[in-house]
N, C-alpha and C positions, 0 to 999 in steps of 0.2 A: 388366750388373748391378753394382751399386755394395756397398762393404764393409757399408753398414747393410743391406742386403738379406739381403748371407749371412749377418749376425749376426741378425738376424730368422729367417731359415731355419731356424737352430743353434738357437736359443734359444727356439722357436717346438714344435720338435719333440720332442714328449712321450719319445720315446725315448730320451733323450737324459737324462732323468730319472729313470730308473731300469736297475736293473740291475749288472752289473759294469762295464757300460761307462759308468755315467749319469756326472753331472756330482758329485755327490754323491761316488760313489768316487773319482773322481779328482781331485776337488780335494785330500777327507782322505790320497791319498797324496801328491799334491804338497806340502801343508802338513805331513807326519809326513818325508819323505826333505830337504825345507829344515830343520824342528828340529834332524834330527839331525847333519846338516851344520854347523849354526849353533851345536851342545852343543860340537859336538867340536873346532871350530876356537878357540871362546872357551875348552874347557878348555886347548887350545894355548896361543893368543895372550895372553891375559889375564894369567896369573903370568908369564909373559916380560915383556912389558911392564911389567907393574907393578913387576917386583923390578928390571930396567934403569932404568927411567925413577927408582926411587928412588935405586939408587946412581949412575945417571949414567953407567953402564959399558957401552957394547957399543953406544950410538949408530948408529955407522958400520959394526957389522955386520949390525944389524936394516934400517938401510934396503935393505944390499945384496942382503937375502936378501927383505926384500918385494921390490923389481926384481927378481930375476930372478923368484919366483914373480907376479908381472904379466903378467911374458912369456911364460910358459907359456899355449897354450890350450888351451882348456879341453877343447873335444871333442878337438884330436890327444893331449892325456893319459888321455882317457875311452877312445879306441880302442888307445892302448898298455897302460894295465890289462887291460883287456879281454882283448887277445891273451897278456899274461903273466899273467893271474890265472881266465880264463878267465866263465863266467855268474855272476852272482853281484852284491849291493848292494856291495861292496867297491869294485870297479873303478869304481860311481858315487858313492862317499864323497868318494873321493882327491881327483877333480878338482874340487871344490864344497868341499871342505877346504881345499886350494891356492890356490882365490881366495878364500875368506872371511878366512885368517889372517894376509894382510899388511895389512889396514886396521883390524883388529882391534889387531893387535900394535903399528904406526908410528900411532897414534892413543892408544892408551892410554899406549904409552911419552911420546907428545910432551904430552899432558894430564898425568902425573906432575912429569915437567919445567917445566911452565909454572904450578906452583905456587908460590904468593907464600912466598920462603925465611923471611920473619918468623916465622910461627907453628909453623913448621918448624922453626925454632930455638927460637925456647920450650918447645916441646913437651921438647928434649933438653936443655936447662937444668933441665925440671922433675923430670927422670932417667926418660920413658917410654923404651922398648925403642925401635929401628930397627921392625919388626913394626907395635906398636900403632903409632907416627907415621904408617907407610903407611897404615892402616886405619885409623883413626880420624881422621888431619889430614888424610893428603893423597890418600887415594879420596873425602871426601864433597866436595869444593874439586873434584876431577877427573875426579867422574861426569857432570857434563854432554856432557863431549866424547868420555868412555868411549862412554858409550851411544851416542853420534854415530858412534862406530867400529864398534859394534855394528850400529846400524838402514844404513849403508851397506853391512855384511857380509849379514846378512838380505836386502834388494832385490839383491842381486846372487846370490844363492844362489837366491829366488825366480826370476829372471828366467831362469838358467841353469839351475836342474835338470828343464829340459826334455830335457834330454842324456839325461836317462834312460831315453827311448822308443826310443832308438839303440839300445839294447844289449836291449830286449825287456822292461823294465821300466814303470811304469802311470807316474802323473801329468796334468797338462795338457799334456805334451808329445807324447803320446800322439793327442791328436785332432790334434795341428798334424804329426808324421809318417804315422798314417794317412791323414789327409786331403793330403797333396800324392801319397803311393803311390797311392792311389784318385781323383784327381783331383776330389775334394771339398771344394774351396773355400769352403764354409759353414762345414765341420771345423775347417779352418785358421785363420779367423777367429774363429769362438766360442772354440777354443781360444787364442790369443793376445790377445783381450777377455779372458780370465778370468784369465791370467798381469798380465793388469796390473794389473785391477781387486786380484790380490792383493799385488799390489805394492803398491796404494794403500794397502792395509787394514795392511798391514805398516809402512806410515809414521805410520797415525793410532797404531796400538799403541803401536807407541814414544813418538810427543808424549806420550799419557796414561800410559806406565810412565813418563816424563823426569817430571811433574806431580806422580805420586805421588811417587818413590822421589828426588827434586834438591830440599833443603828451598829454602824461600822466598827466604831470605836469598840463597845460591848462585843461584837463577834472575835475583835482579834485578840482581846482581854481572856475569853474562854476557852 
């Protein structure tokens, strides 16, 4: 039997539809434990970045500290919280926090940077604050590639907080470990169709937030 079989099987099966276990609960946990993964690493990364990349300071320690948390993976940090923090969403934050804020952070900081210093310096000619400059010149010029830091931190938190089923937690990760423990292969594949298909949906989001929130001028500049 071929992978479109068992996604037919999966997806075929009413039961699957309702309940605590339907598809329905587990996607809204998969898509609530990515948000909050996704809040807490941008409330990290994001003023880091931004306040570096404006004054230009700490370069070379933000790349060093995304490498190493790169290098971390992600389930051996999910099973070391685990054992030192014991049951608990904590121990599934950390690791989906750890990969989300170094693409967050060495993206926002390198988009503040790669802003055109002219209007940069006008701006402090015309006596606005260090503050408004950021905010006002050089985030609206460097949300394109912010967001780009973002929507890559998102698909990777999507794709990974399947970890969460390890530790006895719901999600779409949940039919892809039950289903290899039960030898239900339908399981495994419905759930890993649905980890992507929200991976997709997590990409069109962001085209249509970049649409709205990157005025005109900035989309045809990049």
């Amino acid at each position: 039997m071929n992978v479109f079989h068992f996604g037919s099987l999966f997806f075929g099966d009413h039961a699957h539809w309702h309940g605590y276990d339907g598809i329905p609960t587990r996607l809204t946990e998969h898509i609530l434990y990515s948000l909050m993964a996704l809040a807490i690493a941008a409330a990290i990364g994001l003023p880091v970045g931004l306040v570096t990349g404006h004054t230009g300071r700490g370069g070379n320690a933000l790349a060093l500290i995304a490498t190493a948390a790169r290098a971390l993976p992600s389930f051996g940090l999910l099973v070391l919280m685990f054992v030192l923090l014991g049951l608990g969403l904590t121990p599934v934050m950390i690791p989906l926090v750890v990969l989300a804020v170094p693409p967050i952070l060495v993206t926002t900081y390198e988009a503040v940077r790669s802003v055109d210093p002219s209007p940069v310096d006008a701006a402090r000619g015309m006596g606005m604050t260090e503050p408004r400059i950021l905010l006002q010149v050089e985030v609206p010029v460097a949300l394109p590639l912010i967001l780009g830091g973002l929507r890559s931190a998102a698909i990777q938190i999507v794709s990974t907080a399947t970890i969460a089923a390890y530790v006895s937690f719901g999600g779409l990760g949940r039919y892809i470990v039950d289903g290899l423990y039960q030898h239900d292969y339908s399981k495994v594949v419905g759930g890993a169709t649905l980890v992507a298909l929200l991976a997709l949906v997590t990409l069109v989001v962001f085209w249509a937030l970049a649409r709205v929130a990157v005025s005109a001028g900035v989309r045809r500049s990049t």
